[in-house]
LUMVEXSE-173195 format. One record per residue (C-alpha): x, y, z. Coordinates in nm, 3 decimals. Example, Ala and Ser with C-alpha at 12.3 -4.5 7.8 and 13.67 -1.06 7.14 Angstrom:
2
{px = 1.230&py = -0.450&pz = 0.780};
{px = 1.367&py = -0.106&pz = 0.714};
This chain:
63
{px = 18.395&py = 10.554&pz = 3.751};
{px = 18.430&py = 10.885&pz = 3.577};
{px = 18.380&py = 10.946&pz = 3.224};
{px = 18.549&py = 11.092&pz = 2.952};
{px = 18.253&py = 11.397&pz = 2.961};
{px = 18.321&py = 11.451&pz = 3.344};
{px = 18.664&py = 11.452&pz = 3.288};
{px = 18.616&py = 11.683&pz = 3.019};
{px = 18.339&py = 11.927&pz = 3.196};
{px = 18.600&py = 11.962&pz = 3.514};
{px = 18.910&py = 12.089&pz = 3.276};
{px = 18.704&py = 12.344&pz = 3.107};
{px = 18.596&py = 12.464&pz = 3.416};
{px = 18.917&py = 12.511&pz = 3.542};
{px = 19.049&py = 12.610&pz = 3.219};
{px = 18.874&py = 12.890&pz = 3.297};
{px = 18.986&py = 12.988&pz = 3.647};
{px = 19.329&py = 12.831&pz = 3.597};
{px = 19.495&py = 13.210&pz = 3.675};
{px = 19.356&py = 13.169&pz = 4.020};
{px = 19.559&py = 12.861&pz = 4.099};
{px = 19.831&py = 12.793&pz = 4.281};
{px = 20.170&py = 12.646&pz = 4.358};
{px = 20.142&py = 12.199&pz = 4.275};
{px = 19.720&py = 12.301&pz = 4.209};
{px = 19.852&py = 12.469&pz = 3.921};
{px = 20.128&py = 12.247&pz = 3.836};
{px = 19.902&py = 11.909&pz = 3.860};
{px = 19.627&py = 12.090&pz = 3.647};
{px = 19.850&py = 12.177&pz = 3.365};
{px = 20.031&py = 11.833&pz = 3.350};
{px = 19.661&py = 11.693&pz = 3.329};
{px = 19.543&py = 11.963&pz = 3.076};
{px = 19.828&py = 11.847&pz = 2.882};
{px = 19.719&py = 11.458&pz = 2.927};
{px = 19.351&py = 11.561&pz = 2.820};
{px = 19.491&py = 11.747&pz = 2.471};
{px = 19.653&py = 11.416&pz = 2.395};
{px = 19.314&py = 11.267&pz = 2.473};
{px = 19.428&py = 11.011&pz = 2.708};
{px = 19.201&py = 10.933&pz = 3.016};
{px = 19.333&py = 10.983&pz = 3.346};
{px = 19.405&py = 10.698&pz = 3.587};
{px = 19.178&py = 10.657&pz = 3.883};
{px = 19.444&py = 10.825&pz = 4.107};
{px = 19.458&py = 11.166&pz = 3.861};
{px = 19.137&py = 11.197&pz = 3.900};
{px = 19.071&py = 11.195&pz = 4.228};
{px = 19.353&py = 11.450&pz = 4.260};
{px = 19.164&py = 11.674&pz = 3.931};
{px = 18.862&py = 11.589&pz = 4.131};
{px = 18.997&py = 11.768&pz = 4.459};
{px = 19.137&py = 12.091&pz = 4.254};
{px = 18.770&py = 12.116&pz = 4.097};
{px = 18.605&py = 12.095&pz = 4.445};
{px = 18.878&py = 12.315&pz = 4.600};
{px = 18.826&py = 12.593&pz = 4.369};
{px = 18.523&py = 12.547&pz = 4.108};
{px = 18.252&py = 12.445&pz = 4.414};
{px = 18.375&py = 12.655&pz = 4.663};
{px = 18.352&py = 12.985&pz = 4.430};
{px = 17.976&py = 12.895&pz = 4.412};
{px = 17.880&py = 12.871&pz = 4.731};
């Protein structure tokens, strides 16, 4: 289960990057930055999907 904080730690991550996405990445990611502004926690299936943008583009750029 993620929390609130994860959820949270993974926006402002990408927050941060978000110029570098592209095409439904950056759609998805804004609808969800939206969602987390309203402070509303994202279903298990919007996270998994914030969860794959994150890994696709915050994990990779470390490597």
């Amino acid at each position: 289960m993620t929390t609130y904080a994860e959820q949270k730690k993974m926006i402002e991550e990408l927050q941060r990057i978000s110029y570098r996405l592209k095409g439904k990445d950056k759609y998805d990611f804004e609808m969800f930055l939206k969602r987390h502004k309203d402070d509303e926690d994202l279903d298990s299936l919007s996270m998994k999907r914030l969860r794959e943008i994150y890994e696709k583009y915050v994990i990779k750029k470390e490597r």
